[in-house]
Backbone as numpy.savetxt, mean C-alpha at the origin, in Angstrom:
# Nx Ny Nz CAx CAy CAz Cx Cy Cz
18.97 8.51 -25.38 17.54 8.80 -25.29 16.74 7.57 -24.88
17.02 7.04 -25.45 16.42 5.34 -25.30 16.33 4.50 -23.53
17.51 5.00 -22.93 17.93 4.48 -21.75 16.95 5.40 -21.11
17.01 6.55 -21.23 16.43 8.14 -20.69 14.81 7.53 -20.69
14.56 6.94 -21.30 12.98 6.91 -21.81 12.25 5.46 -20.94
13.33 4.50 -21.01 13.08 3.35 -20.45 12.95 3.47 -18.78
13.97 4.11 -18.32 14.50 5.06 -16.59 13.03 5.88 -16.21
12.46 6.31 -16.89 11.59 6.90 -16.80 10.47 6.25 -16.43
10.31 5.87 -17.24 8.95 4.25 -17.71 9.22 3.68 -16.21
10.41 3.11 -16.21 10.39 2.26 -14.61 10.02 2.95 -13.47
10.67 4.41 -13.11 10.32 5.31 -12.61 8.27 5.61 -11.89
8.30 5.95 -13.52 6.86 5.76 -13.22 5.58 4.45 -12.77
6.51 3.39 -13.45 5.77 2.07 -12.58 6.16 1.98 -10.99
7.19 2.14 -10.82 7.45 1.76 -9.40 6.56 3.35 -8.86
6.35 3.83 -9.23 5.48 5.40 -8.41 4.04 5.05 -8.21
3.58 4.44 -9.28 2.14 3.12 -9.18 2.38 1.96 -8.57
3.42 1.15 -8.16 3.43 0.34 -7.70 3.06 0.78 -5.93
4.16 1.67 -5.44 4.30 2.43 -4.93 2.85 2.67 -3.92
2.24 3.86 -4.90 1.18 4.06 -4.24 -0.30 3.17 -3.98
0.13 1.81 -4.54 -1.20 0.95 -4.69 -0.29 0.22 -3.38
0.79 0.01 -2.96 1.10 -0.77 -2.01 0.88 -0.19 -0.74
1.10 1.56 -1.12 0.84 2.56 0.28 -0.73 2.49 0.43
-1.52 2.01 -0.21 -3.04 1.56 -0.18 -3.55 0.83 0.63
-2.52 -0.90 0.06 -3.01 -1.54 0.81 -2.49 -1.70 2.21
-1.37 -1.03 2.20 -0.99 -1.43 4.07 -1.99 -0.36 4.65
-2.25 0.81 3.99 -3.40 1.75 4.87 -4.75 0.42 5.20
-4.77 0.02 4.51 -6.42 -1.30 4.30 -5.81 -1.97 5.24
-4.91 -2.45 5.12 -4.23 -3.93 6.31 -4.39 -3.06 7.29
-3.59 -1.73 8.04 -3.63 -1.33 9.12 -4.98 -1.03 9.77
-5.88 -0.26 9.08 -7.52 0.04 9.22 -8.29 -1.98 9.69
-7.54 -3.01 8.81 -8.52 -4.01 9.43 -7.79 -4.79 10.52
-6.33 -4.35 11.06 -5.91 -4.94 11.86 -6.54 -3.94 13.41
-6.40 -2.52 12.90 -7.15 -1.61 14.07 -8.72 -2.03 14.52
-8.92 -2.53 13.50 -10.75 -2.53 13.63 -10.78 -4.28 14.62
-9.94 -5.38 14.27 -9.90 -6.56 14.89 -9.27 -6.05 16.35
-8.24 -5.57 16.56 -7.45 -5.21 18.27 -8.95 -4.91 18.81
-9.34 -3.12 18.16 -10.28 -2.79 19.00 -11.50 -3.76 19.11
-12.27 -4.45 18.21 -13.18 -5.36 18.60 -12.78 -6.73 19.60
-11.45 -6.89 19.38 -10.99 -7.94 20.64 -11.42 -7.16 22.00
-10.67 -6.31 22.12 -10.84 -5.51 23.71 -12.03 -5.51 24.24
-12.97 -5.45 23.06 -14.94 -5.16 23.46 -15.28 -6.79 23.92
-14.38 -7.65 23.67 -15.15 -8.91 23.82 -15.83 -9.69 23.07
-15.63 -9.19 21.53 -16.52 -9.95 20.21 -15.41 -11.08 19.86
-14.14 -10.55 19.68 -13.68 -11.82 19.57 -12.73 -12.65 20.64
């Protein structure tokens, strides 16, 4: 039970880890899209 309970526990951190990391690469990709396209315009 004990092992069962701990497997779980990890389970569920890495499922939060998980989705806070699928977060930030959405954020990284959105500010790497937003820098390309403002290069092309000529701002940077």
């Amino acid at each position: 039970m004990t092992m069962d309970s701990a497997a779980s526990l990890k389970f569920r951190l890495t499922k939060k880890e998980f989705s806070i990391a699928k977060l930030l690469s959405e954020f990284i990709r959105k500010i790497t899209t937003y820098i390309s396209s403002n290069k092309y315009n000529g701002i940077f």
